[in-house]
N, C-alpha and C positions, 0 to 999 in steps of 0.2 A: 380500523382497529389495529391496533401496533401487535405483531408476533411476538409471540413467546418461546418461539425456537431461535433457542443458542447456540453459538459457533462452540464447541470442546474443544479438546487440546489436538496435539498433532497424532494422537492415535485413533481417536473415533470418528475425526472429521469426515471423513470419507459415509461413513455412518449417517451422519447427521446432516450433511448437509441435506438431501433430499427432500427433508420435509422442508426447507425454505422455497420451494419452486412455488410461483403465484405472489409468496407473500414480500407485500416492498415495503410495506411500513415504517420501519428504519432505515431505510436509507432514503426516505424523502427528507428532502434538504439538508442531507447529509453533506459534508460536511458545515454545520451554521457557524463555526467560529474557528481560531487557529488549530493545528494536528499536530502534534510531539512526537517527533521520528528520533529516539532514541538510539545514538552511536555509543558503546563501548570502545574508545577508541579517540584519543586527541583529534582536535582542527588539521587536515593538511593531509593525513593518510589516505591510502587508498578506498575503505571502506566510507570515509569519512568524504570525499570525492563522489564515491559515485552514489550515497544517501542524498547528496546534498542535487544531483543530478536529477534522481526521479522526484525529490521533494519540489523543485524549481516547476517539472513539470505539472505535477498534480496541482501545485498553488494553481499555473495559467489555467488548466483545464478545467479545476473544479472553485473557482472563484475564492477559495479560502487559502491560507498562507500552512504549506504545511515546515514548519520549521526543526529541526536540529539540533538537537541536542547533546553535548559532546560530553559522555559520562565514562571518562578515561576509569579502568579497572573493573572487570566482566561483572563480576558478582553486583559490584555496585547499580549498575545497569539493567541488570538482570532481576533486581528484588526490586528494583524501582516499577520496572513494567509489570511485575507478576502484581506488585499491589496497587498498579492505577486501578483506577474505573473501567469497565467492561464495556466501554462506550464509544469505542473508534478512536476518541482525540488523544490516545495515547499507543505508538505504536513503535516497535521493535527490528531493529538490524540485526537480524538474524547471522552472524560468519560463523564458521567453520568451530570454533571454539565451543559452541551450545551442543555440539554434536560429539566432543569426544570428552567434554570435563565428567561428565558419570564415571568413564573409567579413571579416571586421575580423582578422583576427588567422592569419598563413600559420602562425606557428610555434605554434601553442595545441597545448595539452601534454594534449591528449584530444580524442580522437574522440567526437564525440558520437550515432554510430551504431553504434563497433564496440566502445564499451567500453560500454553503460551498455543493461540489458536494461527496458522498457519495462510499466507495471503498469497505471496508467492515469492516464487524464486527465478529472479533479473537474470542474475552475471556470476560467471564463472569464470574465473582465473587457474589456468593450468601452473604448475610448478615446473620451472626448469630445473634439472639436474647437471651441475654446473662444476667444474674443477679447473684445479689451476691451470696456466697453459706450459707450466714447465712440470705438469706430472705426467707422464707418457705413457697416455693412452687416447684414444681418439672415439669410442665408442663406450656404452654400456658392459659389452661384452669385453673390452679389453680391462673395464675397472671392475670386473669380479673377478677375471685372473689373475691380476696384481695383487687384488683384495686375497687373494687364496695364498697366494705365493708368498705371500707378506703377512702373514694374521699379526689382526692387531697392530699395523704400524701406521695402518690409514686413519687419518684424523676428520670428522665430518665436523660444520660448525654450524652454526642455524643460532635461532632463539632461545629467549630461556625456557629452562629442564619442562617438554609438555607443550611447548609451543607446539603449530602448524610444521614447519619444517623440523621440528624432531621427530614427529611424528612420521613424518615422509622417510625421514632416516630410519626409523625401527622398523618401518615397513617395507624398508628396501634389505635393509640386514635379516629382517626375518623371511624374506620371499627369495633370496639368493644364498643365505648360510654363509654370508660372509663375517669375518668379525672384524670391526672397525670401532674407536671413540667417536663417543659426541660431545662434543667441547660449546658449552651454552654462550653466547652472550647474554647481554640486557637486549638488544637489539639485532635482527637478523642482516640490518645494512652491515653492521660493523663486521659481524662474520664473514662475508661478501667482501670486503675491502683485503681483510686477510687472508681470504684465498686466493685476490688477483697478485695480493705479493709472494704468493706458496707459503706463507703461517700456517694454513691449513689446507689439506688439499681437496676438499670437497663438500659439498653442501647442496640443499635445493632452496629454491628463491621463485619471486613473481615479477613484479615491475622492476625492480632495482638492478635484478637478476637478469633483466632482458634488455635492460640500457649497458649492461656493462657487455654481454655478450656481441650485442650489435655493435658497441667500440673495439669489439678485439682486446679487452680485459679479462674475460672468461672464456671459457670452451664450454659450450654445450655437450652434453653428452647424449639427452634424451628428455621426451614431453611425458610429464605426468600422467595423463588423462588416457584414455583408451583408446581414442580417436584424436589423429596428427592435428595439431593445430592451425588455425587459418593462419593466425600471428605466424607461425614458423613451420610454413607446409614441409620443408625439405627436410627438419627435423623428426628420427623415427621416434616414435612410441619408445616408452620404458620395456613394456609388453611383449612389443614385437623383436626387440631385440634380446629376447632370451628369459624373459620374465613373468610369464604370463597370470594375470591375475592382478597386475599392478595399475590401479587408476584411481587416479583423488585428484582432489583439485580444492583453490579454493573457490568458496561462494557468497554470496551478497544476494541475502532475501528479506522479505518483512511481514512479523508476523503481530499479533496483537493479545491483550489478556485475554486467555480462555473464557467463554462465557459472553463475549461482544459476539453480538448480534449478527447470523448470518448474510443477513442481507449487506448489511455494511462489506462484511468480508467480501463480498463478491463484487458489490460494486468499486472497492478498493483496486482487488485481484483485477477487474475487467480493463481497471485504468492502467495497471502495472503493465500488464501484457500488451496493451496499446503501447506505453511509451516506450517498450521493448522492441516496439518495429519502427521506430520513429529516426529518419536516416542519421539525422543529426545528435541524436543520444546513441546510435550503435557507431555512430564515427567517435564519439566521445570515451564512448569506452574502450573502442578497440584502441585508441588512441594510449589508455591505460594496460594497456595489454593483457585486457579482458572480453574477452565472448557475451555479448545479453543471451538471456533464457526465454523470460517469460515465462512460466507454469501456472496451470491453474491449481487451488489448495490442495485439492486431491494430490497435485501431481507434487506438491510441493510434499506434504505429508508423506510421502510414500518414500519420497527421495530422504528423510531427514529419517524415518522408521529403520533404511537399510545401513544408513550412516553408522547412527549409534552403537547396535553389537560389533561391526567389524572394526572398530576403534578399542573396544574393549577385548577384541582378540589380539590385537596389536599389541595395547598395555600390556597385558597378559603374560605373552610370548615374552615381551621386550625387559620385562619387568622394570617398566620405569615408574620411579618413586616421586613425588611432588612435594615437597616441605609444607 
């Protein structure tokens, strides 16, 4: 007899999944035909990399082709997965952005905790914090002294207004009292180009960030995350060098319409977490100069519940405004 306990969103999960233990019903023969893994996010990106990475594996493993779908612009992708079928073969790349548009945006057209049921969470990508090599300082600690001694003459640059590294920027000016510009691009490569020529003297980044630093085109200053990174062990924390409180990162997880059937979620999550130890996908990522996770829903949920409000204290503080 097929269960009638539903996976909810990313806030009761934890709740609900319980009463699925015993019952397999849906996920027998799970998946019977192709799987829709939903990217916000053009062909050729990092996000768009490493969906294409677990989907490759889940086809081998689970005989059906889970394929990729490239739905450049969040919203767009976003109402597409909230209004599939609650049925598995439509599922969702979860990054970082689902996590902070509540505070940038009152009218967004989904919840990001009561529409979207949580599978799990792969890869994390720490932010380097990155400045020119002709602006003179060599640490954390020496770029909030200059930041002091200078208000307002420090120019940061990253994506556009509400992106991922602006965000890292508001939260580095609101956790040290420094005042500095954020100067948006279209693009957070091109930001990055202009700080290895000193146009601007600082900014945080991920992959692009961590090829130009290993050429001796940036200066590292410090890792996003709260724990030093494997990628760049000799690099200190943001944290520990005078900051304390400072850790984000980005993430790459998958999650499906609220209401699909917990058994699927698990058996999903079971496969996720598998291919998360699998050497040849953690060389692949690290290769991307990202960390795999693996979490199970629970754990996933939990992580994306703490997300949310500290994004909206960031807005808040930083008072940034979104057209």
């Amino acid at each position: 007899m097929k269960s009638t306990c539903l996976a909810a969103g990313f806030a009761t999960v934890v709740s609900v999944f319980p009463c699925a233990v015993g019952a397999q019903g849906a996920a027998e023969g799970y998946p019977a035909r192709p799987v829709r893994v939903i990217v916000a996010q053009t062909a050729g990106g990092n996000a768009d990399a490493q969906a294409r990475l677990f989907a490759t594996r889940l086809s081998d493993r689970l005989g059906k082709q889970f394929i990729v779908d490239n739905r450049p612009g969040r919203y767009v992708a976003w109402l597409i997965a909230k209004k599939s079928s609650a049925d598995g073969y439509t599922l969702l790349a979860v990054l970082p952005d689902l996590t902070y548009a509540p505070a940038l945006d009152r009218h967004l057209p989904v919840d990001p905790v009561r529409d979207f049921a949580p599978i799990s969470l792969m890869t994390q990508t720490p932010y380097l914090l990155v400045v020119s090599p002709s602006l003179p300082v060599t640490s954390v600690r020496d770029l909030v002294a200059f930041a002091k001694s200078n208000p307002g003459k420090l120019n940061f640059g990253g994506g556009i207004t509400g992106a991922g590294t602006h965000l890292m920027s508001a939260l580095l000016f609101s956790l040290t009292g420094i005042e500095a510009t954020y100067v948006p691009y279209k693009g957070a490569a091109q930001s990055l180009i202009d700080i290895t020529s000193g146009q601007i003297d600082a900014g945080f980044g991920t992959a692009t960030a961590a090829l130009l630093v290993k050429s001796g085109k940036l200066r590292a200053l410090g890792i996003s995350t709260a724990a030093r990174s494997r990628l760049f062990p000799d690099l200190p924390t943001i944290a520990e060098q005078g900051v304390p409180g400072f850790d984000a990162r980005a993430f790459h997880g998958w999650a499906a319409p609220a209401g699909t059937p917990v058994e699927v979620i698990r058996k999903l999550s079971a496969e996720l977490i598998q291919a998360a130890r699998n050497p040849e996908i953690v060389a692949a990522v690290r290769n991307s100069n990202s960390e795999v996770v693996g979490t199970t829903p629970e754990e996933f949920a939990k992580f994306v519940a703490a997300e949310i409000p500290r994004w909206h204290r960031v807005v808040r503080q930083s008072g940034i405004k979104v057209d």
